[in-house]
KOLNU-659168 format. One record per atom (N, C-alpha, C): x, y, z; chain; atom name; residue number from 1. Coordinates in Angstrom, 3 decimals. Example, Ala and Ser with C-alpha at 12.3 -4.5 7.8 and 13.67 -1.06 7.14 Angstrom:
% residues 2
{xx=13.190&yy=-5.690&zz=7.800&marza=A&sevex=N&roke=1}
{xx=12.300&yy=-4.500&zz=7.800&marza=A&sevex=CA&roke=1}
{xx=13.200&yy=-3.300&zz=7.800&marza=A&sevex=C&roke=1}
{xx=12.850&yy=-2.250&zz=7.080&marza=A&sevex=N&roke=2}
{xx=13.670&yy=-1.060&zz=7.140&marza=A&sevex=CA&roke=2}
{xx=12.900&yy=0.030&zz=7.870&marza=A&sevex=C&roke=2}
This chain:
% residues 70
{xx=-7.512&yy=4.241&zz=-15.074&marza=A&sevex=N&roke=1}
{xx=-8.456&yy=3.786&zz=-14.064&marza=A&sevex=CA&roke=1}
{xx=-9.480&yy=4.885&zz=-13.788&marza=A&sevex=C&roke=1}
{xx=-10.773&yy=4.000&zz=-13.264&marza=A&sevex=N&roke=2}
{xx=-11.527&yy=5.311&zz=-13.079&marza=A&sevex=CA&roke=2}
{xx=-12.409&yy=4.871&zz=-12.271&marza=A&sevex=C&roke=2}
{xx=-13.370&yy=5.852&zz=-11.295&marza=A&sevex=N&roke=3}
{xx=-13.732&yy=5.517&zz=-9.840&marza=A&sevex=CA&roke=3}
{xx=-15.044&yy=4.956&zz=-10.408&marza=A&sevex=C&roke=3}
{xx=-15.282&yy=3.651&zz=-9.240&marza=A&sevex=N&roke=4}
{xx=-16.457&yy=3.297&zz=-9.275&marza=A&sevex=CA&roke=4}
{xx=-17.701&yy=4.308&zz=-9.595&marza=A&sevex=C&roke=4}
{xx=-17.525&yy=5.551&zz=-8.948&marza=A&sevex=N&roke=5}
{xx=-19.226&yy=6.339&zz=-9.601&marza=A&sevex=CA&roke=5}
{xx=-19.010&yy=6.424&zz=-11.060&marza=A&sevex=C&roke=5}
{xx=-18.202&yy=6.290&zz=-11.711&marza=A&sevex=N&roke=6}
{xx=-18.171&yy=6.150&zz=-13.676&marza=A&sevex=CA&roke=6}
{xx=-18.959&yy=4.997&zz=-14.308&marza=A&sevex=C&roke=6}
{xx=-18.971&yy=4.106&zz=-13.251&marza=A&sevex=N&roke=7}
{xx=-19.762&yy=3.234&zz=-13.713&marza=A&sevex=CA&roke=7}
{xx=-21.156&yy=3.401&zz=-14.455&marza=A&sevex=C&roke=7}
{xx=-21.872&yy=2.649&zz=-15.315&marza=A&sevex=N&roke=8}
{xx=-23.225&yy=2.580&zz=-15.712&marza=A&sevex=CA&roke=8}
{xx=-24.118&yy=1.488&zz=-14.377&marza=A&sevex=C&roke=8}
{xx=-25.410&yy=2.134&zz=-14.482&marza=A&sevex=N&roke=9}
{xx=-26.235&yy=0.902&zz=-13.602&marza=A&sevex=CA&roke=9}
{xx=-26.767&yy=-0.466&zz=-14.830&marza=A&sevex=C&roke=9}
{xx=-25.787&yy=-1.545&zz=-13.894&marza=A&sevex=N&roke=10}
{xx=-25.994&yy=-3.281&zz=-14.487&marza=A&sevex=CA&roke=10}
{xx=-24.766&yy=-3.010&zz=-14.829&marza=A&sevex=C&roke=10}
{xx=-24.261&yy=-2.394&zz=-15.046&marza=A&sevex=N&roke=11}
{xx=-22.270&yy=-2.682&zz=-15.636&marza=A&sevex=CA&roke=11}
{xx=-21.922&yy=-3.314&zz=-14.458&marza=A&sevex=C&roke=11}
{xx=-21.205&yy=-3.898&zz=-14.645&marza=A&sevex=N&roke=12}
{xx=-20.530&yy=-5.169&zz=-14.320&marza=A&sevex=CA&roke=12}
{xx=-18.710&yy=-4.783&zz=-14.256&marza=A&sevex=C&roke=12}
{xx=-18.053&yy=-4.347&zz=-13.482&marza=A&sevex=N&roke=13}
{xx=-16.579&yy=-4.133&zz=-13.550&marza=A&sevex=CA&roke=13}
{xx=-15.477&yy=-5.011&zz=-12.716&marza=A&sevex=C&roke=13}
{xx=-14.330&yy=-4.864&zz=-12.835&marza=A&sevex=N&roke=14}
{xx=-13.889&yy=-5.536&zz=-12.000&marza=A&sevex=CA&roke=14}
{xx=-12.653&yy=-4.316&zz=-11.558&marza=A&sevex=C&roke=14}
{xx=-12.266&yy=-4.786&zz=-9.855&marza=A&sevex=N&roke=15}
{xx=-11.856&yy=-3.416&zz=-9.148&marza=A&sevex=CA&roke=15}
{xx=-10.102&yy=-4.120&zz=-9.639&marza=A&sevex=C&roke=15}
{xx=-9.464&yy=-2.711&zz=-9.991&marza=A&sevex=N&roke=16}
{xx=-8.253&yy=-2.613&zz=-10.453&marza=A&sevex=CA&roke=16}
{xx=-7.317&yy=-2.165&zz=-8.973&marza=A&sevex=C&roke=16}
{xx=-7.807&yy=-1.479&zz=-7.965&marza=A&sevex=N&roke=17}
{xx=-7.096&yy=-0.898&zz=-6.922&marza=A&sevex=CA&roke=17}
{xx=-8.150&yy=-0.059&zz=-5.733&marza=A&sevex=C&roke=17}
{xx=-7.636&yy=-0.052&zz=-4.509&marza=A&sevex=N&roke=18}
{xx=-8.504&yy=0.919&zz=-3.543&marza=A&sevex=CA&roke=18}
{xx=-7.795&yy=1.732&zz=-2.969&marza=A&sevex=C&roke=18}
{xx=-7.977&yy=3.108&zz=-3.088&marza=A&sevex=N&roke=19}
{xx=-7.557&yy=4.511&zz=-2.381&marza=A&sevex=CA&roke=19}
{xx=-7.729&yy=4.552&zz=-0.822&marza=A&sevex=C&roke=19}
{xx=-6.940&yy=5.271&zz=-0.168&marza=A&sevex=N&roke=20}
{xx=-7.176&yy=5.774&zz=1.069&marza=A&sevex=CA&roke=20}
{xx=-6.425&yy=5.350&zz=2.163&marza=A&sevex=C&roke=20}
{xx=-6.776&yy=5.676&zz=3.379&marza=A&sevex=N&roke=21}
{xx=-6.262&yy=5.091&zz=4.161&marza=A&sevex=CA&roke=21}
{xx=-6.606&yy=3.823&zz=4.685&marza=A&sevex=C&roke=21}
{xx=-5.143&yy=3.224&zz=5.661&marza=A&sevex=N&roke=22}
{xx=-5.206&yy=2.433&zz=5.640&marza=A&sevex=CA&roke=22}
{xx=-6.652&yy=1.337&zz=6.277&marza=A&sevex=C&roke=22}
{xx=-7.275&yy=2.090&zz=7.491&marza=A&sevex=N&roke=23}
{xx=-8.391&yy=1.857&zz=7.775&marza=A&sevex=CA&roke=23}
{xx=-9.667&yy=1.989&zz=7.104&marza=A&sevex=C&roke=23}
{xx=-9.314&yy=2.318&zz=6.044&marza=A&sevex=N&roke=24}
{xx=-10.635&yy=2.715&zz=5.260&marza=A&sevex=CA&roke=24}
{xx=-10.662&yy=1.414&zz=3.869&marza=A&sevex=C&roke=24}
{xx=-9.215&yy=1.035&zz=3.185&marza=A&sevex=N&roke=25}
{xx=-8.896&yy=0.222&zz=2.994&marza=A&sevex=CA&roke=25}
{xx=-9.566&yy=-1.478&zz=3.665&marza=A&sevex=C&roke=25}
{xx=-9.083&yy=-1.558&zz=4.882&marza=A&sevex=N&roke=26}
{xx=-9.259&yy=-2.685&zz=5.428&marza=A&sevex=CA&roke=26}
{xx=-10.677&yy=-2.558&zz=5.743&marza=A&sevex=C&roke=26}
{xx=-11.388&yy=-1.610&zz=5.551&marza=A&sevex=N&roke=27}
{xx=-12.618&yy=-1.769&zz=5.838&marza=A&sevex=CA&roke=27}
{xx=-13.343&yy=-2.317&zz=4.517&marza=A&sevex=C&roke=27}
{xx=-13.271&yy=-1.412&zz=3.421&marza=A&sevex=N&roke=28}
{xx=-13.939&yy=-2.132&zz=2.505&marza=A&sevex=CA&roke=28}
{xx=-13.174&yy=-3.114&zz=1.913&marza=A&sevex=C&roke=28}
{xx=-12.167&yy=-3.866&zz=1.798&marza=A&sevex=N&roke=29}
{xx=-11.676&yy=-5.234&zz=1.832&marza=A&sevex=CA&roke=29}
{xx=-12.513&yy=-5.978&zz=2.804&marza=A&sevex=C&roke=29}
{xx=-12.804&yy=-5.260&zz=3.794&marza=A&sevex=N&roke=30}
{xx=-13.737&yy=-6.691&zz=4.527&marza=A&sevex=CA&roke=30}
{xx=-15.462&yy=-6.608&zz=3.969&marza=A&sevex=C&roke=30}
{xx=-15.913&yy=-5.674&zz=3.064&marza=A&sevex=N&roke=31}
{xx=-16.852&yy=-5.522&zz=2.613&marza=A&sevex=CA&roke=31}
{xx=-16.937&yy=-6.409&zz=1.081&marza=A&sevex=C&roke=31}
{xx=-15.830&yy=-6.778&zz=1.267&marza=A&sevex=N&roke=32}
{xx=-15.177&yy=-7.611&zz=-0.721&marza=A&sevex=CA&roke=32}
{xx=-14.822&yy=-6.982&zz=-1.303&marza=A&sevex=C&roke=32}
{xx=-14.718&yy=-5.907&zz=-1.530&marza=A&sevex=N&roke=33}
{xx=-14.261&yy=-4.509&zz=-2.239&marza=A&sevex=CA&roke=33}
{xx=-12.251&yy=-4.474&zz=-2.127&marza=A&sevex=C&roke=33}
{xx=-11.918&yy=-5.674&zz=-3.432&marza=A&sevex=N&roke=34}
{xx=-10.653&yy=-6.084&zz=-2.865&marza=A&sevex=CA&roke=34}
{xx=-10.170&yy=-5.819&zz=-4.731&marza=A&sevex=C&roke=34}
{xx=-9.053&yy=-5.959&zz=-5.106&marza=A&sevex=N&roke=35}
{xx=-8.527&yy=-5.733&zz=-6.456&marza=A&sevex=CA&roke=35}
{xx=-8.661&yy=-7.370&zz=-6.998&marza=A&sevex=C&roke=35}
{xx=-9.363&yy=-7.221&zz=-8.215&marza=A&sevex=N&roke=36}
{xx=-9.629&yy=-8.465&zz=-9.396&marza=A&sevex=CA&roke=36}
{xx=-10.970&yy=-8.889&zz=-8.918&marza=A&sevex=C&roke=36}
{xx=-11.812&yy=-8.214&zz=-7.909&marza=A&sevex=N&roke=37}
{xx=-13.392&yy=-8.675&zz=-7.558&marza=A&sevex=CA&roke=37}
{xx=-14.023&yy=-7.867&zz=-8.425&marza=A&sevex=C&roke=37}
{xx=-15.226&yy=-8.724&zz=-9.337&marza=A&sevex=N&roke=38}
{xx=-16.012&yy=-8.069&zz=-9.910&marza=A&sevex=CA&roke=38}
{xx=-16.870&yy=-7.446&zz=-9.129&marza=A&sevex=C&roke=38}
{xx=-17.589&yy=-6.322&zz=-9.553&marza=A&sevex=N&roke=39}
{xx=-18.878&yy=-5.757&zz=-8.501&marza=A&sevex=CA&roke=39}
{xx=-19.737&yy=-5.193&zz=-9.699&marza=A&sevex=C&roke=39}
{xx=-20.974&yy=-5.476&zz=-9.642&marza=A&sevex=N&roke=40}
{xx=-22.453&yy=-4.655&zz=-10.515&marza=A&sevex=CA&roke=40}
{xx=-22.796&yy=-3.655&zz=-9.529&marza=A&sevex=C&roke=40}
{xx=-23.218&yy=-2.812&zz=-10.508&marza=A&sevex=N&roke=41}
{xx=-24.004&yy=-1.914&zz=-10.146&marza=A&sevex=CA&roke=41}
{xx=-25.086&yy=-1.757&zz=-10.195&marza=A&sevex=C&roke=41}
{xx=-26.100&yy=-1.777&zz=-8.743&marza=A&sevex=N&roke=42}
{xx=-27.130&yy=-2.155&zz=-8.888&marza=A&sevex=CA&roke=42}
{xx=-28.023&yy=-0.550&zz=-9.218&marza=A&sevex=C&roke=42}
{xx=-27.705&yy=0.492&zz=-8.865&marza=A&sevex=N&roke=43}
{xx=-28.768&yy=1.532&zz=-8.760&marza=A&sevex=CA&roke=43}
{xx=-27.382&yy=2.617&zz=-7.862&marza=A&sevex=C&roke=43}
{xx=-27.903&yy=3.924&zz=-8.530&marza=A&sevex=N&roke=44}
{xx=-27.387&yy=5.158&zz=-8.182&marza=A&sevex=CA&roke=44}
{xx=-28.416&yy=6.295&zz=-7.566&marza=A&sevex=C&roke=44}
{xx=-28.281&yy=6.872&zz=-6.628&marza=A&sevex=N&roke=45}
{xx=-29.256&yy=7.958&zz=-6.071&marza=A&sevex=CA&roke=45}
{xx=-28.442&yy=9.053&zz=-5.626&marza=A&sevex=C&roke=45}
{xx=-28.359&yy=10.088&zz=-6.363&marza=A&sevex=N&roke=46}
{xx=-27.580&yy=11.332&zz=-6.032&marza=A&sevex=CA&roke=46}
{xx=-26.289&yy=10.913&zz=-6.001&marza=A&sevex=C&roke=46}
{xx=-25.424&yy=10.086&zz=-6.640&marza=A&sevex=N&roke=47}
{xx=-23.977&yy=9.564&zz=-6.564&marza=A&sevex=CA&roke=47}
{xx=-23.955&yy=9.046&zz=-5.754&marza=A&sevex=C&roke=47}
{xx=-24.648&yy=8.634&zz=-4.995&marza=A&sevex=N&roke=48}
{xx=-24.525&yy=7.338&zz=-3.931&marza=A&sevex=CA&roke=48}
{xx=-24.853&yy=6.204&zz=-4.145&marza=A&sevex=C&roke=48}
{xx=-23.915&yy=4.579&zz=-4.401&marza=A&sevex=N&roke=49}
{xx=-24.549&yy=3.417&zz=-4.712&marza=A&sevex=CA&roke=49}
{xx=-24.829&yy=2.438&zz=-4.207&marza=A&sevex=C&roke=49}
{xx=-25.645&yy=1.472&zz=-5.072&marza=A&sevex=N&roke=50}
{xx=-26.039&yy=0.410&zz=-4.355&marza=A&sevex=CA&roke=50}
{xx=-25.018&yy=-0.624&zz=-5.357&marza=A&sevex=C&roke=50}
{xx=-23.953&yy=-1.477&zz=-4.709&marza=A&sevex=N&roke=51}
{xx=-23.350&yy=-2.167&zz=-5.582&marza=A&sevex=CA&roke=51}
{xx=-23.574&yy=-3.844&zz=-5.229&marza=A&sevex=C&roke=51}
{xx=-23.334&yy=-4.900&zz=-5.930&marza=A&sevex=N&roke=52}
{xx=-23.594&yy=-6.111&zz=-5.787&marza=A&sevex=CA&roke=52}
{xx=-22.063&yy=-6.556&zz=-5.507&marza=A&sevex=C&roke=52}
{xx=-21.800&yy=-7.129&zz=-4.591&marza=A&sevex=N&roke=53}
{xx=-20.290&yy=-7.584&zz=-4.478&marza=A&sevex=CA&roke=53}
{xx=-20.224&yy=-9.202&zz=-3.806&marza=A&sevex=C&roke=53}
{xx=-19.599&yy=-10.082&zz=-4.231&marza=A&sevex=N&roke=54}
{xx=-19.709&yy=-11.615&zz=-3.379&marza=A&sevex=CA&roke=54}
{xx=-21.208&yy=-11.574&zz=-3.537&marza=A&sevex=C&roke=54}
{xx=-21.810&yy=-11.646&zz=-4.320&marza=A&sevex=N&roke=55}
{xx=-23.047&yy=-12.155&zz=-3.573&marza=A&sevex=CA&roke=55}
{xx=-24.386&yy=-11.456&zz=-2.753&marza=A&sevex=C&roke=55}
{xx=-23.619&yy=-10.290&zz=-2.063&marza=A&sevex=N&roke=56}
{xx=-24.459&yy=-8.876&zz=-1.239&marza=A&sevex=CA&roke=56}
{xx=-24.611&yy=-8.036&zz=-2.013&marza=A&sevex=C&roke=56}
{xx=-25.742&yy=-7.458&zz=-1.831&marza=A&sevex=N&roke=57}
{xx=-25.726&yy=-5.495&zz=-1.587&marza=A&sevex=CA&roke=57}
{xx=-25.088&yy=-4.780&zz=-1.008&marza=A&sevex=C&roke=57}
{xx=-23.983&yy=-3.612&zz=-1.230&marza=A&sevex=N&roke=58}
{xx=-23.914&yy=-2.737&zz=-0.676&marza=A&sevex=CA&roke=58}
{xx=-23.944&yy=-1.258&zz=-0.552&marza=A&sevex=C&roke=58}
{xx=-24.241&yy=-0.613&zz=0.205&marza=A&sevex=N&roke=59}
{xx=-24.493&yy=0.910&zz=-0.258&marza=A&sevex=CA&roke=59}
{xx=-23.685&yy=1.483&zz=0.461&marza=A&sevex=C&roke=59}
{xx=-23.041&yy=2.480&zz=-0.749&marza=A&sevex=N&roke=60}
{xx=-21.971&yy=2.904&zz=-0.293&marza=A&sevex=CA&roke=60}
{xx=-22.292&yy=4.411&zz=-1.075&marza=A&sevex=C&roke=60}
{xx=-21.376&yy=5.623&zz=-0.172&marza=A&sevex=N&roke=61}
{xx=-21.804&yy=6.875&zz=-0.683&marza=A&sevex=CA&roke=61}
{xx=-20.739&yy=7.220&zz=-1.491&marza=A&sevex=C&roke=61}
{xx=-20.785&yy=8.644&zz=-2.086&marza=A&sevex=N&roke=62}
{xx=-19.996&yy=9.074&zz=-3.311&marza=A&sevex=CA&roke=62}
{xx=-18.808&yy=8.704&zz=-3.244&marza=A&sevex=C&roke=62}
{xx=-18.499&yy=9.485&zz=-1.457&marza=A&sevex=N&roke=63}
{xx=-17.246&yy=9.587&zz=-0.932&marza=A&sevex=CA&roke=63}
{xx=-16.174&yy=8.365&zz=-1.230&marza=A&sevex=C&roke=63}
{xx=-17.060&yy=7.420&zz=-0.752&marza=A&sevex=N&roke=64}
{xx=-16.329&yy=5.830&zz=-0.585&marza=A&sevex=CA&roke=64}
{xx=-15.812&yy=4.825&zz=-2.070&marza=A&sevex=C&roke=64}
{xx=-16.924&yy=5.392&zz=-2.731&marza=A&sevex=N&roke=65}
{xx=-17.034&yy=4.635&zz=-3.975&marza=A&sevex=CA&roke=65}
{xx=-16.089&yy=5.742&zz=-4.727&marza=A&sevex=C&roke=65}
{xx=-15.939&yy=6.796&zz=-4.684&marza=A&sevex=N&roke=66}
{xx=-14.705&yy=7.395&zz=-5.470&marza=A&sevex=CA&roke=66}
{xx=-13.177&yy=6.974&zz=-5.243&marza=A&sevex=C&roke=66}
{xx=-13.182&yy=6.089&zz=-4.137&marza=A&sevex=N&roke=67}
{xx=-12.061&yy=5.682&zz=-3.445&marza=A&sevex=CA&roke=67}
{xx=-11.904&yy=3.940&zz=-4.188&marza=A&sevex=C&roke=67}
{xx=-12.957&yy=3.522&zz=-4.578&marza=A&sevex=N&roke=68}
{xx=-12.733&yy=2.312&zz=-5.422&marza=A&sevex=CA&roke=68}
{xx=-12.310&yy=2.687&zz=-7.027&marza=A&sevex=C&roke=68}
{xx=-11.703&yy=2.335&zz=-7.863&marza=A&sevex=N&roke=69}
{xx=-11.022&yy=2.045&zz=-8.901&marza=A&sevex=CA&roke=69}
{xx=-10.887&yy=1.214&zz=-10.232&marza=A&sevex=C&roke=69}
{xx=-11.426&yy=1.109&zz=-11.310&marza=A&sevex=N&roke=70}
{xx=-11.390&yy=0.184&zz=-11.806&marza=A&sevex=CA&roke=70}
{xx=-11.126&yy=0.321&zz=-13.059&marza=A&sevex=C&roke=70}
């Protein structure tokens, strides 16, 4: 497995698992950021991304997105 910032921008992955605690967890589960959801990658700026998930945008920083998995 390997963290969402490995991704390419327009790759297309699907999330295998999410790190952290448990509040940090339930947070981006409520963002869609859940295991077997695909997410694109829309654009990277200094390791911080913009990802496509359900349907939305979201931007999320290094920190967070190293905590996604795929």
């Amino acid at each position: 497995m390997m963290p969402l910032t490995m991704a390419g921008i327009g790759e297309t992955v699907t999330i295998a698992k999410v790190t952290g605690k448990e509040e940090v967890c339930q947070h981006l589960a409520e963002l869609g950021f859940v295991p077997a959801a695909d997410v694109t990658i829309v654009s990277k700026i200094s390791g911080n991304l913009i990802i496509r998930v359900k349907g939305s945008r979201i931007a999320l920083d290094k920190t967070m997105a190293n905590r996604i998995l795929y």
